[in-house]
N, CA and C of each residue as an Amber inpcrd file, in Angstrom:
protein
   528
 106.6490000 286.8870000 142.4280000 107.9090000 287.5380000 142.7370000
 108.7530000 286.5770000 143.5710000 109.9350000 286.3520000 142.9740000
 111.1600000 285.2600000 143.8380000 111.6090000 286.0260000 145.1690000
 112.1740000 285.4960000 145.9990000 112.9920000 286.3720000 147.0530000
 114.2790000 287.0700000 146.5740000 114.8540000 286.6250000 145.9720000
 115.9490000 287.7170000 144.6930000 115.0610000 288.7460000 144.0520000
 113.7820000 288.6510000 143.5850000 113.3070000 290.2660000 143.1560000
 113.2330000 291.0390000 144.6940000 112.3540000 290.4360000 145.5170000
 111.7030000 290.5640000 146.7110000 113.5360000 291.9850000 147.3920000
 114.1610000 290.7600000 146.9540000 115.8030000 291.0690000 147.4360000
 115.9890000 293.2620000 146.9410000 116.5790000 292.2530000 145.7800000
 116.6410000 293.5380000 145.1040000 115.9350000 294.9460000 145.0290000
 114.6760000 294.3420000 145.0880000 113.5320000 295.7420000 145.3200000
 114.4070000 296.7380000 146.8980000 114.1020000 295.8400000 147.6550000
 114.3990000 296.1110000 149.0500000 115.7650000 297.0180000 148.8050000
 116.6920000 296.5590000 148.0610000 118.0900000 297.0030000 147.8420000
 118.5950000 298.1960000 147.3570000 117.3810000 298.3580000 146.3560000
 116.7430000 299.8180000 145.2960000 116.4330000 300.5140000 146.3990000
 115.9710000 300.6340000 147.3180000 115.0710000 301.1510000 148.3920000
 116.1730000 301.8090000 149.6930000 117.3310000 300.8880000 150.2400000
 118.1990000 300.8200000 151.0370000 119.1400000 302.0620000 150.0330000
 119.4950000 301.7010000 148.6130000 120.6750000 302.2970000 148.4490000
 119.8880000 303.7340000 148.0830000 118.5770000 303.8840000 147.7820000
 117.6380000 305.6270000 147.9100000 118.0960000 306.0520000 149.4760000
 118.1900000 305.3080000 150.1680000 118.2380000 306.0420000 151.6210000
 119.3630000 306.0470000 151.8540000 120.3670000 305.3340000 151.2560000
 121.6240000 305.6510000 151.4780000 122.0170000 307.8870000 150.4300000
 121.1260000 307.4390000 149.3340000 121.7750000 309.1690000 148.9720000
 121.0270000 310.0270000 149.5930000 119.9660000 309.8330000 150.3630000
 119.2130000 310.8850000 150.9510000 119.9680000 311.5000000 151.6270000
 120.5890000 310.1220000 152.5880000 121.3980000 310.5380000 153.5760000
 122.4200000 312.0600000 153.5430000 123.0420000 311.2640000 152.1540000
 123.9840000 312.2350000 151.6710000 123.2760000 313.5650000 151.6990000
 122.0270000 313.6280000 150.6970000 121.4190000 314.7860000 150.8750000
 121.3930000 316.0820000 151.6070000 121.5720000 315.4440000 152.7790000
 121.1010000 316.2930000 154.1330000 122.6110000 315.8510000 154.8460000
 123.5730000 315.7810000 154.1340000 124.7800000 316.1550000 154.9360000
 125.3550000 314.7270000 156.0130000 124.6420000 313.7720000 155.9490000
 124.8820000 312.7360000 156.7000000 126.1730000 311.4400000 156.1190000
 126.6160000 311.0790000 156.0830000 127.5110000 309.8890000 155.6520000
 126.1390000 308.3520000 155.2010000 126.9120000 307.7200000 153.9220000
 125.8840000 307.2550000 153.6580000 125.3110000 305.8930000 154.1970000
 126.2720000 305.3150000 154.8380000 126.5220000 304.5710000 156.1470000
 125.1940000 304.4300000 157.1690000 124.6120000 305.8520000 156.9750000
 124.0170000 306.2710000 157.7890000 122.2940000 305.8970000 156.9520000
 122.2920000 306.3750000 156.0140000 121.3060000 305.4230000 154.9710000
 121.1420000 304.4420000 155.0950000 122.3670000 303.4460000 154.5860000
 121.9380000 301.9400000 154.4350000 121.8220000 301.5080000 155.8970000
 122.4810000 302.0050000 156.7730000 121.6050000 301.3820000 158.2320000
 120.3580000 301.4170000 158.4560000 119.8690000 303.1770000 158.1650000
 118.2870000 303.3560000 158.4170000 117.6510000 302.2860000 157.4720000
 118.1700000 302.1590000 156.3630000 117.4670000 301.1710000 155.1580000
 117.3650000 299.4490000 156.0350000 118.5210000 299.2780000 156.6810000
 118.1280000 297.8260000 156.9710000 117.5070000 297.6510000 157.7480000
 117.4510000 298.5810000 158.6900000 116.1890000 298.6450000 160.0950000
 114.9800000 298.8660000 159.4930000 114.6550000 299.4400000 158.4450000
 113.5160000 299.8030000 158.2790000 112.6650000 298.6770000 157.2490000
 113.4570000 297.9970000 156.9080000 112.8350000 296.5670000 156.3370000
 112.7520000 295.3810000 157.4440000 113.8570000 295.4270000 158.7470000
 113.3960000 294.4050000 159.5890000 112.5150000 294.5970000 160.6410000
 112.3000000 293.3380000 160.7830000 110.5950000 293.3300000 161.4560000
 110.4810000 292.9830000 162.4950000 112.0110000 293.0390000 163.2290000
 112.0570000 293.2060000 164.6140000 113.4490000 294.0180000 165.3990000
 113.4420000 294.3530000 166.0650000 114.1840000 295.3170000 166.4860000
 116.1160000 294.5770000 166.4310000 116.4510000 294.7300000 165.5890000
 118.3840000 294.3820000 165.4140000 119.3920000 294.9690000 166.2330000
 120.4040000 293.9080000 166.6510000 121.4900000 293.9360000 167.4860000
 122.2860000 295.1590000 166.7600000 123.7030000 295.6680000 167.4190000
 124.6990000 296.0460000 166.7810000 125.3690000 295.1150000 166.1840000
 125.5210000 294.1570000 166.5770000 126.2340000 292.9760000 166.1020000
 125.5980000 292.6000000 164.8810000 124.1870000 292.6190000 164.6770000
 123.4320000 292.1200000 163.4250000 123.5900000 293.1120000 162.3200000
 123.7190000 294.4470000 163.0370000 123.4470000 295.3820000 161.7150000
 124.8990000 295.7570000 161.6110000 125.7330000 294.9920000 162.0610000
 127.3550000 295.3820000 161.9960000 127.7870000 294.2940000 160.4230000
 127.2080000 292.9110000 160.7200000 127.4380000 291.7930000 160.0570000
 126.3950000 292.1110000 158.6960000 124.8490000 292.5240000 158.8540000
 124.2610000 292.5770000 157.3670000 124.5210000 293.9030000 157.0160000
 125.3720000 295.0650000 157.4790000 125.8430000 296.1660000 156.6660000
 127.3700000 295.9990000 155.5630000 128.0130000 295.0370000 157.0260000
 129.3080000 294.9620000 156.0950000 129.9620000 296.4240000 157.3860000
 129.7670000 297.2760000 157.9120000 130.4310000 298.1130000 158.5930000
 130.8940000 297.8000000 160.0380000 132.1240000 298.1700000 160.5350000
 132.4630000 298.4640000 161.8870000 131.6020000 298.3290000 162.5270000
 131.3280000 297.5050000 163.8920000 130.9040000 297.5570000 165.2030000
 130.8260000 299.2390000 165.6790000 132.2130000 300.1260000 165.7280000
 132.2800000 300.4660000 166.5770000 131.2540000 301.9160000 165.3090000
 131.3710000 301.9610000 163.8590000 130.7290000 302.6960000 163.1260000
 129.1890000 302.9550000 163.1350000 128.6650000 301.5850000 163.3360000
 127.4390000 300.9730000 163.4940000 126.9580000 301.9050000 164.5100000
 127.9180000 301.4180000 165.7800000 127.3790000 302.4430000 167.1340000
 126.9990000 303.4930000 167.4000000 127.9690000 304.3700000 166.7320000
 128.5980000 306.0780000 166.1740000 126.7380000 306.4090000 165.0960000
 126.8790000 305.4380000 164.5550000 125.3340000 305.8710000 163.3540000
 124.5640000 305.9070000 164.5240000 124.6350000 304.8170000 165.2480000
 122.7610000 304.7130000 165.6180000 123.2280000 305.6380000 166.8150000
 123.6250000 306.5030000 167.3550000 124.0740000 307.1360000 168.5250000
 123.3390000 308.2740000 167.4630000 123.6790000 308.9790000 166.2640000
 123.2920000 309.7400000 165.9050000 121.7920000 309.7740000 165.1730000
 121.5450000 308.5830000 164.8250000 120.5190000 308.1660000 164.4010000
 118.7680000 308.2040000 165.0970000 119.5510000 307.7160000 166.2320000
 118.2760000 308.2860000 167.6360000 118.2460000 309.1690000 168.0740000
 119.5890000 310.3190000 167.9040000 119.4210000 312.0070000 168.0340000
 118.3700000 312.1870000 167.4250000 118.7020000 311.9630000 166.0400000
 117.5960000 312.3610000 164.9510000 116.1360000 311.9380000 164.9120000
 115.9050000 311.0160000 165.8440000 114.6400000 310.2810000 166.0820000
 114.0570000 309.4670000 165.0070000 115.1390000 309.2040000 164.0820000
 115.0440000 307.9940000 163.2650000 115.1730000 306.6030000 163.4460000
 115.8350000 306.4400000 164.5380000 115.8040000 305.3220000 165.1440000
 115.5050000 304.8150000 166.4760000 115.3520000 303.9030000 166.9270000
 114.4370000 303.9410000 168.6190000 115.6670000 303.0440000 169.0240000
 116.2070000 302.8670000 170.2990000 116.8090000 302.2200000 170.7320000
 115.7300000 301.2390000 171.8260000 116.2500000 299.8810000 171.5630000
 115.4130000 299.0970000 172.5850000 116.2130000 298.1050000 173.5210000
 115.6850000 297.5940000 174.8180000 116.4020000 296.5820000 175.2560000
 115.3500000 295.3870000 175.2530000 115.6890000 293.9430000 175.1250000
 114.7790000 293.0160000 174.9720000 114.9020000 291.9760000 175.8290000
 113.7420000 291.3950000 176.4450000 113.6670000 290.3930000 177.8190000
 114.8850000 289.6970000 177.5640000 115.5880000 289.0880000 178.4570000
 116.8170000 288.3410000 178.1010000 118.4680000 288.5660000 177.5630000
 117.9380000 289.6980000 177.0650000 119.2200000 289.8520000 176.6840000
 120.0880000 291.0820000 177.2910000 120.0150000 290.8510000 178.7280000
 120.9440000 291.8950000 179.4920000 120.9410000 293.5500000 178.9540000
 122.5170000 293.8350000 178.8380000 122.4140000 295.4320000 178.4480000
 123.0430000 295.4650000 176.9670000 122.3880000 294.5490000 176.2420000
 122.5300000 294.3990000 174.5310000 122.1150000 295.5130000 173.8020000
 122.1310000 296.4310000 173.2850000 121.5360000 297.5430000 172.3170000
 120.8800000 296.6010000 171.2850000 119.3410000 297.1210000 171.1560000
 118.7440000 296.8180000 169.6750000 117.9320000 297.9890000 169.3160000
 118.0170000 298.1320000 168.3440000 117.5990000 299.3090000 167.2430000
 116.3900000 298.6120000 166.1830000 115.3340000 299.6500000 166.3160000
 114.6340000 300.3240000 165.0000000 114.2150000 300.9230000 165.0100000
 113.3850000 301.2500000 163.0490000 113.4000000 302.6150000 162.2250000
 111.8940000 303.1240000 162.9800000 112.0270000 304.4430000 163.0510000
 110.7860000 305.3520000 162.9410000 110.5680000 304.9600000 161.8100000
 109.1200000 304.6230000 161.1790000 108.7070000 304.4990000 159.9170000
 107.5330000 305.9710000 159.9150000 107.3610000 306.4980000 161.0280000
 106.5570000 307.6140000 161.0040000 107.3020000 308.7590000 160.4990000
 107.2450000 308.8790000 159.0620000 108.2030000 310.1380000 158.6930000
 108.1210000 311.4500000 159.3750000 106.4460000 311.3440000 159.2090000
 105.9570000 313.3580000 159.8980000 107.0560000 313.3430000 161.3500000
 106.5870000 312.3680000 161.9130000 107.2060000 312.8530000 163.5630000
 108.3990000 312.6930000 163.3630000 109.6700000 312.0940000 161.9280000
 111.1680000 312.2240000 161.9250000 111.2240000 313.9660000 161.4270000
 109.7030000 314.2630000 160.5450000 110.1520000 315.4520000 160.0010000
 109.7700000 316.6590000 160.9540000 108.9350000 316.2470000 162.0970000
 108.2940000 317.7220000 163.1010000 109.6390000 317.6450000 164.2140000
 109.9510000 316.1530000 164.7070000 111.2200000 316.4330000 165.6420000
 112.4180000 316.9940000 164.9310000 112.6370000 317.2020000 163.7130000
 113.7290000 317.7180000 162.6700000 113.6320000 319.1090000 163.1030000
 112.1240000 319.4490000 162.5870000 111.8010000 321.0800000 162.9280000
 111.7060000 321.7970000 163.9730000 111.4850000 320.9610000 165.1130000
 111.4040000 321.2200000 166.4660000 112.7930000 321.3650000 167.1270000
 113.2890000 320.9120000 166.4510000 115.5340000 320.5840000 167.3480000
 115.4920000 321.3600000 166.4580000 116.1980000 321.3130000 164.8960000
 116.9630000 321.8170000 164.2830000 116.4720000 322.8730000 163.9850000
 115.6200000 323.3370000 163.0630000 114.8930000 324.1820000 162.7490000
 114.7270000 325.2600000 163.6600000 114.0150000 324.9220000 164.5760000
 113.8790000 325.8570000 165.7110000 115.4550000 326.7280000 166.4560000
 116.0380000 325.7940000 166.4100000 117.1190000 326.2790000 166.7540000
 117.7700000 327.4620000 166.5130000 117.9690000 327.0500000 164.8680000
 118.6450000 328.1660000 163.9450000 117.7540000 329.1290000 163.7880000
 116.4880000 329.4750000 164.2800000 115.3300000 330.4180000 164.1560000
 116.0530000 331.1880000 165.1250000 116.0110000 330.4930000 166.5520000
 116.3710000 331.1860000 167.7080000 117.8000000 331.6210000 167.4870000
 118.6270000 331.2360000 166.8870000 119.8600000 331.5100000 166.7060000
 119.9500000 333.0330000 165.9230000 119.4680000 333.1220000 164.7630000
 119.0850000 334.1750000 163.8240000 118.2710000 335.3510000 164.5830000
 117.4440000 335.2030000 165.1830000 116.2800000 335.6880000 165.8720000
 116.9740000 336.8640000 166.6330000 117.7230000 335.6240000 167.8730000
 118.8980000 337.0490000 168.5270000 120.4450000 337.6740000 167.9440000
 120.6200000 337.2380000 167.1540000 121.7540000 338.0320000 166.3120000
 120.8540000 339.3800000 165.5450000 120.0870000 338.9450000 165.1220000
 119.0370000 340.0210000 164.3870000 118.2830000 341.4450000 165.3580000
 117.8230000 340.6500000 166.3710000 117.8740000 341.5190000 167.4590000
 118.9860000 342.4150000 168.2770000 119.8960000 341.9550000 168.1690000
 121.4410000 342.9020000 168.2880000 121.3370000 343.9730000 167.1250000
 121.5980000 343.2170000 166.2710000 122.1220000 343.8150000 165.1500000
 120.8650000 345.2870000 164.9020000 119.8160000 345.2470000 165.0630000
 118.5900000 345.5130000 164.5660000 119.0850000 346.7230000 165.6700000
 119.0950000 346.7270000 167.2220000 119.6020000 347.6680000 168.0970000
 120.8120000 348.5120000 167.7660000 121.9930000 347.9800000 167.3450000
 122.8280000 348.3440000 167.0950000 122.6630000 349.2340000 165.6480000
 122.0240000 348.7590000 164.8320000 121.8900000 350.2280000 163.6630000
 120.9630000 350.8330000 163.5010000 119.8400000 350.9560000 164.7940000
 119.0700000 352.0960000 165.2810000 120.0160000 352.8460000 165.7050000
 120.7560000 352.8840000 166.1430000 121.6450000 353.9260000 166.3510000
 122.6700000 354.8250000 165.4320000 122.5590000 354.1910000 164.7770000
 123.7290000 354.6540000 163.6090000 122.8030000 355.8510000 162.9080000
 123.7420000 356.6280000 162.2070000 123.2070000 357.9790000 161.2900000
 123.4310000 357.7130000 159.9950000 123.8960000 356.7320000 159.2180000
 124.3120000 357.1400000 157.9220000 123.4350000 356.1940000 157.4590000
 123.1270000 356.2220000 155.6390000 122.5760000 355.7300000 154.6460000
 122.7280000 353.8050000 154.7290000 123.6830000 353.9450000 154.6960000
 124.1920000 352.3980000 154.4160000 123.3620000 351.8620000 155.9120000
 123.7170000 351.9050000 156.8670000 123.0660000 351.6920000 158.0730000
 121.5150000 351.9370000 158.2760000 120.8520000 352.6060000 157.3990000
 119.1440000 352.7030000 157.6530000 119.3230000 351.6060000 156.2470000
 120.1170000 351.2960000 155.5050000 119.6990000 350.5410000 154.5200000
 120.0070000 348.6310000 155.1130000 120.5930000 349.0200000 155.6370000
 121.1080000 347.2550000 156.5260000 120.3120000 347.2100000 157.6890000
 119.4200000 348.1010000 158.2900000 118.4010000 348.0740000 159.1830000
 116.9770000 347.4040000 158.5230000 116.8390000 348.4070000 157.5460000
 115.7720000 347.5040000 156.3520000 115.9020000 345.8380000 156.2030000
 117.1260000 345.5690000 156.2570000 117.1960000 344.6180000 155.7850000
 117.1750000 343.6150000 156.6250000 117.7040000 343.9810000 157.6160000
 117.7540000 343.0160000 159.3710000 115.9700000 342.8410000 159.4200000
 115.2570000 344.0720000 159.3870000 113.9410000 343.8660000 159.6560000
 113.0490000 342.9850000 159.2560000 113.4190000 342.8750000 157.7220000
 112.8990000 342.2190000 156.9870000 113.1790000 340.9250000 157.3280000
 114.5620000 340.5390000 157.3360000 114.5780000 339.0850000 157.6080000
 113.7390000 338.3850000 159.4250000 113.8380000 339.6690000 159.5250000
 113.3070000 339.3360000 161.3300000 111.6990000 338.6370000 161.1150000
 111.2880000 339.2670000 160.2240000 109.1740000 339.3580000 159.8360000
 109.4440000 337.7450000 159.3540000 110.5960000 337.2630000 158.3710000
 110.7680000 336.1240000 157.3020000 110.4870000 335.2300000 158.3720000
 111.7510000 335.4270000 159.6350000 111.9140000 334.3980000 160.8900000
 110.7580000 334.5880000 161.6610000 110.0720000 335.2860000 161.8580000
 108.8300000 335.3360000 162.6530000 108.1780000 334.5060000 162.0000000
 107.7040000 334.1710000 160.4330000 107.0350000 333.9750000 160.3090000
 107.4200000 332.4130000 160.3010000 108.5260000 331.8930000 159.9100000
 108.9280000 331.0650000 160.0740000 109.2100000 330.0430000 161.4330000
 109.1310000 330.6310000 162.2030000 108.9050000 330.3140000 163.5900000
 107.1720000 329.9460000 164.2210000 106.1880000 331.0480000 163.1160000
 104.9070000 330.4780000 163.7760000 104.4580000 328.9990000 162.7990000
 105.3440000 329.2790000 161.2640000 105.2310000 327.8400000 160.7260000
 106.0490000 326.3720000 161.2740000 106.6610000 326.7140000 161.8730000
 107.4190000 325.6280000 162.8870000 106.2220000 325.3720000 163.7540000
 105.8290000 326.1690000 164.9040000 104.7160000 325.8280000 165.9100000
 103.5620000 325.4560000 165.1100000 103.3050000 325.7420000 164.3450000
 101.7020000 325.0050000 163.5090000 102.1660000 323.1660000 163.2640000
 103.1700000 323.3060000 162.1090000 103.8100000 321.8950000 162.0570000
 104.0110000 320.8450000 163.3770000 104.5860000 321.5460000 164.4580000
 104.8830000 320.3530000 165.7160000 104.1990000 320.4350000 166.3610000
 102.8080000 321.7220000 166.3610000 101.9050000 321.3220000 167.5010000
 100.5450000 321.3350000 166.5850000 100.2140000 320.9800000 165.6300000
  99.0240000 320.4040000 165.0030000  99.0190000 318.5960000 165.0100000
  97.7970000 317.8770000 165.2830000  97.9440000 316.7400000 164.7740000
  98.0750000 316.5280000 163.8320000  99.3380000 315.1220000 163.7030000
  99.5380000 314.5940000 161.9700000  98.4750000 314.7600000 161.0680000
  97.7430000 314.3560000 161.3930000  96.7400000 314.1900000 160.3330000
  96.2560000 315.6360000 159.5470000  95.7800000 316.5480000 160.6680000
  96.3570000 317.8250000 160.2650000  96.6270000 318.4410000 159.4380000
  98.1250000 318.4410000 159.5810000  98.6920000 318.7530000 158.7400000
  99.0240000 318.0950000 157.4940000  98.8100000 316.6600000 157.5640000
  98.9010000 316.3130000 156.4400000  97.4290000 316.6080000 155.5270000
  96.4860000 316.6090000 156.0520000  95.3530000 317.3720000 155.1690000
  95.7060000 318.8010000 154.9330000  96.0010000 319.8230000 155.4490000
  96.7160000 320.9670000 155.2090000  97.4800000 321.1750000 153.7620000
  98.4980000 320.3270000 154.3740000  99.6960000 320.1450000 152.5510000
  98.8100000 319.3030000 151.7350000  97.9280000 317.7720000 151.6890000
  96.9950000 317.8230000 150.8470000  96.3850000 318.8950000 149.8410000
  95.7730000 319.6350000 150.6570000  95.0250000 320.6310000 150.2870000
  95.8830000 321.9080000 149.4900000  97.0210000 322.2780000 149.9240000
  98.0020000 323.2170000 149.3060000  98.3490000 322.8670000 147.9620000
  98.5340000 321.0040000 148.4400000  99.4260000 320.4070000 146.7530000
  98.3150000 320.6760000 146.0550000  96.8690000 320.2580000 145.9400000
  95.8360000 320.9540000 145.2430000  95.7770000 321.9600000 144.8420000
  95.7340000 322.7440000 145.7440000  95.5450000 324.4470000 144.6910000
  96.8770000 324.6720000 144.3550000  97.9810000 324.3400000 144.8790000
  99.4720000 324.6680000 143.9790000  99.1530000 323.9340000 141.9630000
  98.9740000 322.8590000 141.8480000  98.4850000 321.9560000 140.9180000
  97.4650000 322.6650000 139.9840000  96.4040000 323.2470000 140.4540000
  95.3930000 323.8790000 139.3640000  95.9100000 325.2860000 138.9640000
């Protein structure tokens, strides 16, 4: 393999993480950055990943500001070089995907959780049909989020390994 396949492979790879990005609502900017950090093999300037993206300095910044929200990227400082920002990739997906579930996920649980709990109070009280029928229905989603909430705590507080034998084992019997 030449360094032009070597190239290209890598490139196939960068521009997949550039539509993921998209996927999940992100700008794709935000891809090919994670893509170039995650092929270099030591932690990159803003200035470096400003010049091998082709994007804004100040865009670059704006990504990896959001990028280490997401715990996709680590911010580092390195002997010598004062208060320089350098960046790289989490290559540990589980812990990009349990801190996902743990912030985001969790969130909108808790978010749902107490609107549902209002709501759930509020048409215990009510007398008519339509209202024991939208009570049903609050309830139900309440049991969905419960349950969804103890599958959040299994995911971020089991070890990786864990759980990845867990879904192992699921993709198996899903499969037969």
């Amino acid at each position: 393999m030449t360094d032009d396949d070597a190239e290209a492979a890598r490139e196939r790879v960068i521009e997949a993480f550039e539509r993921s990005a998209e996927i999940y609502g992100l700008n794709r900017s935000y891809g090919r950055l994670y893509g170039i950090l995650f092929f270099a093999h030591d932690p990159v300037s803003l200035d470096d990943l400003a010049e091998r993206s082709g994007f804004a300095k100040s865009t670059v910044s704006s990504a990896m500001q959001d990028l280490n929200s997401l715990h996709m990227v680590h911010r580092r400082s390195l002997p010598g070089e004062g208060k320089r920002a350098f960046f790289e990739a989490e290559r540990d997906f589980w812990r990009i995907l349990r801190e996902f579930l743990n912030r985001e996920v969790r969130r909108e649980i808790e978010t749902m959780t107490r609107a549902l709990a209002d709501a759930e109070t509020a048409l215990e009280d009510a007398d008519t049909e339509r209202a024991e029928t939208d009570l049903e229905r609050v309830r139900e989603l309440q049991r969905v989020y419960a349950q969804s909430e103890r599958f959040v705590d299994i995911v971020t507080s089991a070890p990786a390994e864990s759980v990845r034998g867990a879904l192992s084992a699921f993709v198996d019997f899903v499969r037969r």
